[in-house]
N, C-alpha and C positions, 0 to 999 in steps of 0.2 A: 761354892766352887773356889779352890783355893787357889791363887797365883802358886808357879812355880817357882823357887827361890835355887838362885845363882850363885855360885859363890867366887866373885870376884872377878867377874868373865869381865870383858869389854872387847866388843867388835866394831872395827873401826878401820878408817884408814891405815895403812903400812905407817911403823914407826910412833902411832902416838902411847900413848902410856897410860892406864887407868887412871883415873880420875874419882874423888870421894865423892859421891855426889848425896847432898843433904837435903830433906825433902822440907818445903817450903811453908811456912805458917800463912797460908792467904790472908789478909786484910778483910775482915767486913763489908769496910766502905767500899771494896773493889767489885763486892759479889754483883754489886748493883743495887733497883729497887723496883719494884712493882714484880715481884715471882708470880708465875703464870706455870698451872703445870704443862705436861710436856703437850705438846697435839700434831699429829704428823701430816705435815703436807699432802695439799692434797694430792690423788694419783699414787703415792708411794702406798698403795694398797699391800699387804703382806698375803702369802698363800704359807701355813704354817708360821716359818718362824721365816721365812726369806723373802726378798722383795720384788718382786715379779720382774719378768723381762731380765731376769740373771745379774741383777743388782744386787749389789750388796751390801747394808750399810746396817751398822752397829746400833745406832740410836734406835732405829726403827725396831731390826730384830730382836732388841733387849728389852722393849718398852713394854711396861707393866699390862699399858691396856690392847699392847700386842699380843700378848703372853709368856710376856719375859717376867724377869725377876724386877727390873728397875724403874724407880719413881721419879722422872725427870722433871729439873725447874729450869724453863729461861726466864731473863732477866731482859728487859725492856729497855737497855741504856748499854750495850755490849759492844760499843761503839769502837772501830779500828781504823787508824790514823799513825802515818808515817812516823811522828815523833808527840810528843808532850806538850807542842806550843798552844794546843786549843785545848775548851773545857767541855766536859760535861759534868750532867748531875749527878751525886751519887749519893746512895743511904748516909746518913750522917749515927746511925745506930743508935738514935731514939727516934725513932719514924718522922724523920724530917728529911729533907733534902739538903746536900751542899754542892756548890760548885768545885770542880779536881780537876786537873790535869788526865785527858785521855791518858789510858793505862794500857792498852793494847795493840800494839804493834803490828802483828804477824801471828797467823795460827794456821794449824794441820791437824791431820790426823793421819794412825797406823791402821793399818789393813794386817791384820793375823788370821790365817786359816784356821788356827786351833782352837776357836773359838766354840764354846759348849754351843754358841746359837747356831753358827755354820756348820759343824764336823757331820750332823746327818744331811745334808747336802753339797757339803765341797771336803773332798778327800785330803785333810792335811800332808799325806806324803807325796802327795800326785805334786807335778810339777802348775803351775797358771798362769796365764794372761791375762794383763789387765790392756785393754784400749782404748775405756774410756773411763770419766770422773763426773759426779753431779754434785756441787753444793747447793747450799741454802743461804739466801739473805736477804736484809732489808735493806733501801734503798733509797733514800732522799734528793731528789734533784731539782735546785731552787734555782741556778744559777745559770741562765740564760745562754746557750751557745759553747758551756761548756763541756767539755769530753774529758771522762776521770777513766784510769786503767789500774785493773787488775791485773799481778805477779804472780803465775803457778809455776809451781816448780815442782821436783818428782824426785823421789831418792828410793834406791834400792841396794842391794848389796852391800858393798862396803860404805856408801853412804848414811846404812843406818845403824847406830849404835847398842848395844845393849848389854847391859849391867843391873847393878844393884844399888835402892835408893838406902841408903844408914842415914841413922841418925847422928846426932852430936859425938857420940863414943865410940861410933862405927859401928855399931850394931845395928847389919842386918835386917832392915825390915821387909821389900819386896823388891823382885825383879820387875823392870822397866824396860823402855826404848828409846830413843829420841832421835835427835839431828842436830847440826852444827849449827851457831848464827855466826855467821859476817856482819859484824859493827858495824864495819867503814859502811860497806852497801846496803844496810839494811833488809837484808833476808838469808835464805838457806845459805851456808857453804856447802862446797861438792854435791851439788845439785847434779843429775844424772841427763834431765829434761828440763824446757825454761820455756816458757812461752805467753805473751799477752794478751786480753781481750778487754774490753772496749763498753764503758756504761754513758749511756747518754740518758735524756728526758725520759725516751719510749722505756727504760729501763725502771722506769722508780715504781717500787712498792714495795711502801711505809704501813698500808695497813696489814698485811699480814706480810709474810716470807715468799718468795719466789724461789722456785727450784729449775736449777739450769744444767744441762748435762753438755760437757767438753768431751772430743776425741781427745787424747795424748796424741803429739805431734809423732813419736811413733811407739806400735804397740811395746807393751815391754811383758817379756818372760823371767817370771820368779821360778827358781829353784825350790825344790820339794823344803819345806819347812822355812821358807823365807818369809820376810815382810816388807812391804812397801811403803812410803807416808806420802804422803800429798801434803804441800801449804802453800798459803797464795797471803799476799800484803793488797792495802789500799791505795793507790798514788794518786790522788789528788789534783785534777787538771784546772786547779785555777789559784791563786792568790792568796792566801793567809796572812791572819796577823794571829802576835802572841795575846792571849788574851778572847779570838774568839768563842762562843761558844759554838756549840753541835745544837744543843738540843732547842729547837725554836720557839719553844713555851713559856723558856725559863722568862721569867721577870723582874727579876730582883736580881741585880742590875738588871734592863729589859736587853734581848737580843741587837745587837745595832745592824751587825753584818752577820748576814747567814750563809751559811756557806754547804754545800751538798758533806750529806754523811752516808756512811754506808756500817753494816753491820750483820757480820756472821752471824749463823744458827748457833748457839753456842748451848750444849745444854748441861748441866749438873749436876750429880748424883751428891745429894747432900748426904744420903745413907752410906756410903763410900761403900758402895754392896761389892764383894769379891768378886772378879771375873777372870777364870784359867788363862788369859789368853792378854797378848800387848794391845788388842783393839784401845786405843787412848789416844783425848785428843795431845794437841801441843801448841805453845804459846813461845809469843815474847815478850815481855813486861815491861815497862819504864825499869823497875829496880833491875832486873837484868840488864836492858838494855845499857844503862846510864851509871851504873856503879861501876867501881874500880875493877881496871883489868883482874883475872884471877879470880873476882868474887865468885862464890856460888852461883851455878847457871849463869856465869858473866858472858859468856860467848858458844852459849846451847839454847834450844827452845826447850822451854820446859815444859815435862811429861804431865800430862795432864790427871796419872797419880800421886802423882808428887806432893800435890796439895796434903796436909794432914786432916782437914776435915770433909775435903769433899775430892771429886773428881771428875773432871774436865771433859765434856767430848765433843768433837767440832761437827754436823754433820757435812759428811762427806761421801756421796756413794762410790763405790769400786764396781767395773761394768768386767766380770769375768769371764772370759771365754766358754764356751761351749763344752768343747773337749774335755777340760775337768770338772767343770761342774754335771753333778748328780752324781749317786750313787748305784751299783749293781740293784738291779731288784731283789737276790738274794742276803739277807743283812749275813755279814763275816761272821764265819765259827758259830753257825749256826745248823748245819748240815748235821742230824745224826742219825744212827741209825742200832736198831733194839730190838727184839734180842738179836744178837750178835756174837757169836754164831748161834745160830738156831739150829733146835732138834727136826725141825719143818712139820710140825702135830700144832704149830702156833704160827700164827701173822706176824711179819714182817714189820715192823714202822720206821719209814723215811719220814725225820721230822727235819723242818728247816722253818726262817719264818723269812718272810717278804715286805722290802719296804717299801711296797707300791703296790696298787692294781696294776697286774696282767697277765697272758697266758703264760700258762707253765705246760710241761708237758714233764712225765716222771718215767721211763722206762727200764727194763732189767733187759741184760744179754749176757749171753753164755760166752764163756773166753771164747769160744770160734767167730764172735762179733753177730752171733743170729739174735733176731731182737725175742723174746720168751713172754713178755706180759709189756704190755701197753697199762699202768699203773694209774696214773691221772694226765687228761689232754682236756685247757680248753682253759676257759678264765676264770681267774682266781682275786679274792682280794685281798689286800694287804694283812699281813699279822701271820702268827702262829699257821701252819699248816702240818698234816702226816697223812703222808700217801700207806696204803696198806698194800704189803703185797703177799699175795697168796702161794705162802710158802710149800703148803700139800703138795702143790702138782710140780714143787719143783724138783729134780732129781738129788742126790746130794752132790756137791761140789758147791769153787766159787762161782758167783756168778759177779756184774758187774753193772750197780744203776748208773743211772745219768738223770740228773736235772737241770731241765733245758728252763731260762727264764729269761725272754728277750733276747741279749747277745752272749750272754752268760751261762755256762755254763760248768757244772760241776758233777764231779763221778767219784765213786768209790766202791767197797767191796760187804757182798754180802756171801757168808760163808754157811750154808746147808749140811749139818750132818744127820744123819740115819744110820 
């Protein structure tokens, strides 16, 4: 599935200017160590490709052993922390470990309805609701009495940006999304919604991922073909020094002062597999963060395609209103109807196909609205269907079906000659 490429777009606040944006060679040592493939929390069961209770989140619906296309790795040390003063571990790229400076800041992700995994269940042109948001994470809580908060924040509209990632020469490689970073305050700029929530002891789990669902402080309405991102930071309720580490095992130097860590779902497509659509996580990096104004990605979160060998995804679920999600049960442009016009010595076929179980009802009437054949009434299952209708006894003239499916319905003309 191929991204769709831009050429030279940027949507953004009033007044700012396109910007070259150059896609980022990741670090090894940054990928982390110990890859685990992907395993989805639990409860985030899928029905098809979507995630029940009208959730909707990329990882899940893309993931290989869901029935997507992609092979997800996390990484055991994806540790996220206000600034650089503490360590953790990380691949030393001969299967060793070394001590670094936290690398990860702040991370989100995009919500795209045009996504190959979503479009048979949420209608890219329809307008949506999102009200609520779930992530994923882990959780360490050592420190006695104290209380650490999470930053979410929400961007929409002119909030979010989108363009195209070039390389070195400006060439063109894929279109993208992102969001603004604010240095001085360490998170989103022109953030839409802002709100915090609260990790204490009862919060920790380090052996696996905990999944927590947020309302938005208020609902928000996306415009037909929009996107939304979500991103939240860590802020740390208790004391630091330069020099801590996170990771409690390390030994060498041994841990002295241990201090609560906490850590995003972060998962990674090292196959960088194509996807039509901006579902992508996004990040803020020590080199972002800490390099010279102006640098590349100096004061943006980067797109989590960005990376050249792999690609980035936060999980994040999107809680979508009712109203737009699902589909007619009749699938689009799929109504026909053959022969057309008929000599009436031959059957009629209404072919259409259905993307669900349920009752259909198929009927013909004569332009004075009398009903002439009751064709198929009653339940149907999903897939290819063709109603027959028995063109003999009809006289010649138009006449005029209807297929009735659920709330949907569709008509058109069958033309009789003799």
């Amino acid at each position: 599935m191929k991204k769709r490429l831009l050429l030279a777009v940027l949507v953004g606040a009033t007044g700012m200017t396109a910007m070259a944006q150059s896609p980022v060679q990741l670090d090894p040592k940054l990928q982390g160590i110990n890859p685990t493939p992907y395993v989805s929390p639990s409860g985030s069961q899928t029905q098809g490709k979507r995630i029940v209770n009208d959730w909707f989140n990329f990882i899940d619906a893309s993931d290989a052993d869901n029935g997507g296309a992609i092979s997800y790795t996390i990484y055991n040390n994806n540790a996220m922390f206000p600034d650089s003063t503490v360590y953790q571990s990380y691949g030393d790229g001969a299967g060793g470990t070394i001590l670094g400076s936290v690398a990860r800041h702040n991370v989100g992700q995009m919500f795209d309805p045009k996504s190959f995994y979503y479009t048979d269940l949420l209608n890219e042109f329809n307008p949506y609701t999102v009200d609520s948001i779930a992530f994923a994470y882990r959780y360490n809580h050592v420190i006695d009495g104290s209380v650490d908060t999470l930053l979410f924040q929400v961007f929409y509209d002119d909030a979010v940006r989108v363009g195209n990632l070039v390389d070195q020469n400006g060439t063109v490689l894929e279109a993208t999304a992102w969001i603004l970073y604010d240095r001085v305050n360490g998170k989103g700029a022109n953030a839409k919604q802002e709100w915090t929530v609260t990790l204490d002891k009862s919060d920790t789990s380090w052996a696996g991922f905990n999944t927590v669902g947020l309302k938005l402080p208020n609902p928000v309405s996306i415009n037909p073909d929009g996107l939304i991102a979500v991103a939240y930071k860590f802020i740390p309720g208790y004391a630091y020094n330069v020099g801590d580490t996170l990771d409690h095992t390390w030994e060498n130097p041994e841990v002295a002062n241990k201090i609560n860590q906490f850590q995003p779902l972060v998962a990674t497509d090292n196959a960088k597999t194509e996807e039509d659509s901006y579902n992508h996580g996004l990040s803020v990096r020590r080199f972002n963060k800490y390099g010279a104004a102006g640098d590349s990605w100096g004061e943006e979160f980067i797109p989590g395609d960005a990376w050249n060998n792999s690609t980035e995804y936060i999980y994040i679920s999107f809680k979508i209103s009712s109203p737009n999600v699902g589909i007619n049960p009749i699938a689009e442009n799929t109504a026909a109807v053959y022969p057309n016009p008929s000599m009436g010595s031959e059957s009629v076929n209404i072919s259409f196909t259905l993307n669900e179980n349920t009752n259909v009802s198929v009927e013909v009437y004569d332009l004075l609205g009398n009903k002439v054949q009751t064709v198929m009434n009653g339940a149907v299952e999903a897939g290819e269907q063709i109603a027959t209708v028995d063109a003999s006894s009809l006289n010649a003239g138009i006449y005029i079906y209807s297929i009735k499916a659920g709330d949907q319905v569709l008509t058109g003309k069958i033309s009789i000659v003799k």
